[in-house]
C-alpha positions as CSV (number, residue, x, y, z in Angstrom):
1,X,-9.1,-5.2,5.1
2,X,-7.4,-3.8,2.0
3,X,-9.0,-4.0,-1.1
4,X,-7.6,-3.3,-5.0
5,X,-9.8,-1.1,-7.4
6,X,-10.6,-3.0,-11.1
7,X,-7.7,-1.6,-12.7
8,X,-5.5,-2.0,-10.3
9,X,-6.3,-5.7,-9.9
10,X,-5.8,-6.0,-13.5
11,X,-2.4,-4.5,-13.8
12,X,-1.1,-7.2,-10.6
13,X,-2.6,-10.2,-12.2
14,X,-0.8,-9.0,-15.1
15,X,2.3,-8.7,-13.3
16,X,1.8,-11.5,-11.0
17,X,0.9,-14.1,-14.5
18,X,4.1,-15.5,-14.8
19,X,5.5,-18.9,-13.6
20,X,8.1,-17.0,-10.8
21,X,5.4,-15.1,-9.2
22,X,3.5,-18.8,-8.9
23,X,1.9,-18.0,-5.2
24,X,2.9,-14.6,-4.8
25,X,1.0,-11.2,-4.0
26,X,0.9,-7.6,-3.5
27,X,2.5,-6.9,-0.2
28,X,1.5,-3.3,1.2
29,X,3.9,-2.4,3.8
30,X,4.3,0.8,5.7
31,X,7.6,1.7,7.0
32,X,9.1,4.8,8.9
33,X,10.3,7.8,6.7
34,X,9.6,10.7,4.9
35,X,8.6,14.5,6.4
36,X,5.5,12.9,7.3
37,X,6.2,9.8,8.8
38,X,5.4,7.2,7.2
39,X,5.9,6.2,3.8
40,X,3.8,2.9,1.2
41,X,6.2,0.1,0.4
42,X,4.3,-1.7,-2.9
43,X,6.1,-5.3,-4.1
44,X,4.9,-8.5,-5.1
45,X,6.0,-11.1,-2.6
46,X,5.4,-14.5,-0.8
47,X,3.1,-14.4,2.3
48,X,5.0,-14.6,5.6
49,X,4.5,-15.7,9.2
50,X,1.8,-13.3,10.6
51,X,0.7,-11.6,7.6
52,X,-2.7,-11.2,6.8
53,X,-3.9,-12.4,3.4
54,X,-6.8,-10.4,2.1
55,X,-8.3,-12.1,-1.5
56,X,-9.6,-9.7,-4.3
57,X,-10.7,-11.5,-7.5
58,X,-8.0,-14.6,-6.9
59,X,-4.9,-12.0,-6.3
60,X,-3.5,-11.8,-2.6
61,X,-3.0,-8.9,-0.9
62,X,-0.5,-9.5,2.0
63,X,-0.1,-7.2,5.0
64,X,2.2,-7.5,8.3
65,X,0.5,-7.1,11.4
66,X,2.6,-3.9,12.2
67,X,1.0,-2.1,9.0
68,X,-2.4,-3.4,9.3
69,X,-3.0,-0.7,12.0
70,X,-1.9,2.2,9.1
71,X,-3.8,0.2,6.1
72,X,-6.9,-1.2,7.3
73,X,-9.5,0.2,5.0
74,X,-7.2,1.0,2.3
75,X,-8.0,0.6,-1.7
76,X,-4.9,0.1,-4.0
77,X,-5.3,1.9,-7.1
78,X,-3.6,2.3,-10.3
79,X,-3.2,5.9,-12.1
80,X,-2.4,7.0,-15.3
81,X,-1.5,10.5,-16.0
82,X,1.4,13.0,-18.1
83,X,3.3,12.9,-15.2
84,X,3.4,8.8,-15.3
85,X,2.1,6.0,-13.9
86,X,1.5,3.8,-10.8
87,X,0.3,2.3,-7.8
88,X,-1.3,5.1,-5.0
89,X,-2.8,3.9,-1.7
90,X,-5.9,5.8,-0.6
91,X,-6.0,5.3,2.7
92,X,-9.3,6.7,5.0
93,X,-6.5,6.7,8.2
94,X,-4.3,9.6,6.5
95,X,-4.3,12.9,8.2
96,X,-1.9,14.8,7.1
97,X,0.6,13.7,4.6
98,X,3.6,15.8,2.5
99,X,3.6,18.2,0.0
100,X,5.1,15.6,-3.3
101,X,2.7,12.7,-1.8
102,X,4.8,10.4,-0.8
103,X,4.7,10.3,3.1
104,X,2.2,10.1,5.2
105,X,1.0,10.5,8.8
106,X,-2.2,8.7,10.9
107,X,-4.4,10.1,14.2
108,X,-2.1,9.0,17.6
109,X,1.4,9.6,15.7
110,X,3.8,12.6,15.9
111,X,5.2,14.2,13.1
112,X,8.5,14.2,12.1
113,X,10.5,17.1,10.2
114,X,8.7,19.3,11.9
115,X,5.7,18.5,10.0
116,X,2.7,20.0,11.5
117,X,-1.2,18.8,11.3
């Protein structure tokens, strides 16, 4: 399961109110990359074949079946801060991750770049 904090829910109804998104959700995707691995794709979409559809407060949260296994338990949060704002992932199956933040790696999965644990 993957859950959205308050604010965060707030700031995809927002962006989700529109007549274009009519349907759509937050997808959270995990793709290949970074020194660590792994790195968060965020974007509202349309649910697909296979995904699994997770409801928090009448916004969707969409998730591939390949990503589940890196999500599940996740919380989708929104920050605020000087040095801007966004969406973050905090994500109870992260063990090591990179230096700016932005990669990632889970139990069971090698490093790449050398990273170490």
């Amino acid at each position: 399961m993957v859950t959205l904090t308050d604010i965060a829910a707030q700031k995809i109804g927002t962006l989700l109110s529109d007549e274009e998104h009519a349907g759509a959700g937050l997808r959270v995707a995990v793709r290949g990359g970074g020194c660590s691995g792994f790195q968060y794709q965020l974007a509202l979409d349309e649910p697909r074949e296979g995904d699994k559809v997770f409801e928090h407060e009448g916004l969707r949260i969409l998730v591939d079946e390949m990503s589940l296994r890196y999500v599940d338990g996740s919380t989708v949060d929104y920050t605020e801060s000087l040095m801007g704002a966004g969406f973050q992932v905090e994500n109870p199956n992260v063990v090591a991750s990179c230096g700016c933040g932005s990669s990632f790696r889970v139990a069971d999965e090698d490093p790449s770049c050398g990273a170490s644990a």
